[in-house]
C-alpha positions in Angstrom: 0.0 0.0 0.0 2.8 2.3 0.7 4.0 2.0 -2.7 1.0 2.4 -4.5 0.3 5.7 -2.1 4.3 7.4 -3.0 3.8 6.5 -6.8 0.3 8.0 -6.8 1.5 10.9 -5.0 3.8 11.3 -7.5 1.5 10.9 -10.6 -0.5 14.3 -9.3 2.4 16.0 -8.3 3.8 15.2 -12.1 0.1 15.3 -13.7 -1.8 17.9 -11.6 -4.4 18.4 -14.1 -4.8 14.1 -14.6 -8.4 12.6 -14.2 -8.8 10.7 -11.0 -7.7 7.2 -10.4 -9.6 4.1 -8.7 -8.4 1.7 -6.9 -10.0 -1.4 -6.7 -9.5 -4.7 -4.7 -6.4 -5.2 -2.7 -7.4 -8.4 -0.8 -9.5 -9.1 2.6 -8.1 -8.1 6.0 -7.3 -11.4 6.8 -6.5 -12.8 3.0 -8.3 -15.5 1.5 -10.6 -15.8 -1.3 -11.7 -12.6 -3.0 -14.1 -13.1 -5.4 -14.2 -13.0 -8.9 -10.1 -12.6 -8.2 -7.9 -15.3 -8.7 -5.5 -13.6 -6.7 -6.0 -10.7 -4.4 -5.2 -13.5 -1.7 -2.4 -11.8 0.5 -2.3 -8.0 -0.2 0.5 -8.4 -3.0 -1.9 -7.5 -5.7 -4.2 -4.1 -6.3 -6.1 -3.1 -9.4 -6.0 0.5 -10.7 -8.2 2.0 -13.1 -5.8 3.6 -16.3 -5.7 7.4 -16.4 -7.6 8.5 -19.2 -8.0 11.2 -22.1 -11.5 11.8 -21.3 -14.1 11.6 -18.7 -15.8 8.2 -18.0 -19.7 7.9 -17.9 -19.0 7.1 -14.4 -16.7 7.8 -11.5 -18.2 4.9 -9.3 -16.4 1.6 -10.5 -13.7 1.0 -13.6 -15.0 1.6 -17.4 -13.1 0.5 -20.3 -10.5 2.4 -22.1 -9.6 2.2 -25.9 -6.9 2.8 -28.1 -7.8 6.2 -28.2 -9.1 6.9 -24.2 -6.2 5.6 -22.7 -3.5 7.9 -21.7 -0.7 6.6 -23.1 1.7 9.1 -21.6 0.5 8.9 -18.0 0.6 5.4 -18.0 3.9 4.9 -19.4 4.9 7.3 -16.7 3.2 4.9 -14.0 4.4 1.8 -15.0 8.3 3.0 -15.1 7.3 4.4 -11.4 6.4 1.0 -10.3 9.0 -0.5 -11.6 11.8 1.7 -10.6 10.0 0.7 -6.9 11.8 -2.7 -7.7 9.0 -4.5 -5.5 7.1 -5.1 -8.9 6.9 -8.7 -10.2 4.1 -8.0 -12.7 1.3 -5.9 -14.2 -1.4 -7.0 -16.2 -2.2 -5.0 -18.9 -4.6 -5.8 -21.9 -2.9 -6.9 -25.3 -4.4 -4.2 -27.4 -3.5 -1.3 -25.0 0.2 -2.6 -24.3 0.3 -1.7 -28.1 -0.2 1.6 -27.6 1.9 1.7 -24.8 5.1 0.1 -26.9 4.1 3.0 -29.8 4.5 5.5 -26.6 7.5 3.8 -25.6 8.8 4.0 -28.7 8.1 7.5 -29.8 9.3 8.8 -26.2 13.2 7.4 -27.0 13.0 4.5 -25.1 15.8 1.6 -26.2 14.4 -1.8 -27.3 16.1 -3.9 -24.4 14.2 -1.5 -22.2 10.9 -2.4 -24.3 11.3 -6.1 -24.6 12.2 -6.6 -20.9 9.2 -4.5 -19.8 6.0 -5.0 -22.2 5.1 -9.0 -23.2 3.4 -7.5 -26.4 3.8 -8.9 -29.6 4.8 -12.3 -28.2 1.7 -13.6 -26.4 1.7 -16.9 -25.6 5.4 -17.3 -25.7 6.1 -17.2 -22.0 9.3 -15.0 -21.6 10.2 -12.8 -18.8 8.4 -9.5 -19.6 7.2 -7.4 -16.8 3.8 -5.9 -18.3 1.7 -8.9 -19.6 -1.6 -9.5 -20.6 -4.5 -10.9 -18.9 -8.3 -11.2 -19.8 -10.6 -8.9 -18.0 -7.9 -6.0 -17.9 -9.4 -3.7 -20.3 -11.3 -1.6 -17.7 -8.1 -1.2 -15.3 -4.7 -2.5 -14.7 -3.6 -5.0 -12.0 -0.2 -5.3 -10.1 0.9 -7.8 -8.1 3.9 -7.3 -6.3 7.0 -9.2 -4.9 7.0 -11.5 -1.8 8.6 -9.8 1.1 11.5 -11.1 3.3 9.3 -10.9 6.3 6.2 -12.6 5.1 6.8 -16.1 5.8 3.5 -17.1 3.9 4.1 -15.6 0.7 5.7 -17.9 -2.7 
């Protein structure tokens, strides 16, 4: 949580004039099963809604972003926050939006290595070790799960 509270602090600081972000399910108090989640089990994973170009019909849960609604900047700017946290150990991300985030990546300078090791897309279904992968049902926000810590006994 501490994280996901400095990087956000940072987003407004760097993007005052941004349009709010949700955040979703961590996981229950005491863990456990969180439905619909698969995960969400332990605290190590939190779901985010994607800053956006424009307003959403609603500000009460996550709505879908396209091509053209999802901030491409702002989020590019996010994920290299989260990652630069080094507790990251992925964040799912909808194919067809990590394609506009590789053009952003792309147009912003950013060297292949750097784009291959971070972002899964083209090569779904190819396992690998990229960071940002996709994940059905991440089209309306983005999900991070983050790294066991040395003092949680419980966690693999």
């Amino acid at each position: 949580v501490s994280e996901v509270v400095r990087v956000m602090d940072m987003f407004e600081l760097r993007f005052p004039d941004a349009k709010p972000l949700l955040v979703g399910d961590i996981s229950r108090r005491a863990g456990g099963r969180l439905p619909p989640h698969k995960s969400h089990r332990n605290g190590r994973d939190i779901d985010i809604s994607y800053p956006r170009t424009n307003e959403p019909p609603t500000w009460g849960r996550f709505q879908n972003v396209s091509r053209r609604t999802l901030d491409t900047d702002q989020m590019l700017w996010m994920i290299k926050a989260y990652l630069e946290t080094d507790q990251v150990e992925f964040i799912f991300i909808d194919r067809r939006l990590q394609y506009e985030l590789v053009k952003e990546a792309k147009r912003q300078g950013a060297p292949q290595e750097w784009i291959t090791a971070v972002f899964q897309y083209p090569n779904y279904g190819k396992g690998g070790a990229a960071i940002v992968r996709h994940s059905k049902g991440h089209v309306n926000h983005f999900h991070i799960r983050f790294k066991c810590q040395p003092s949680d006994r419980k966690c693999s």
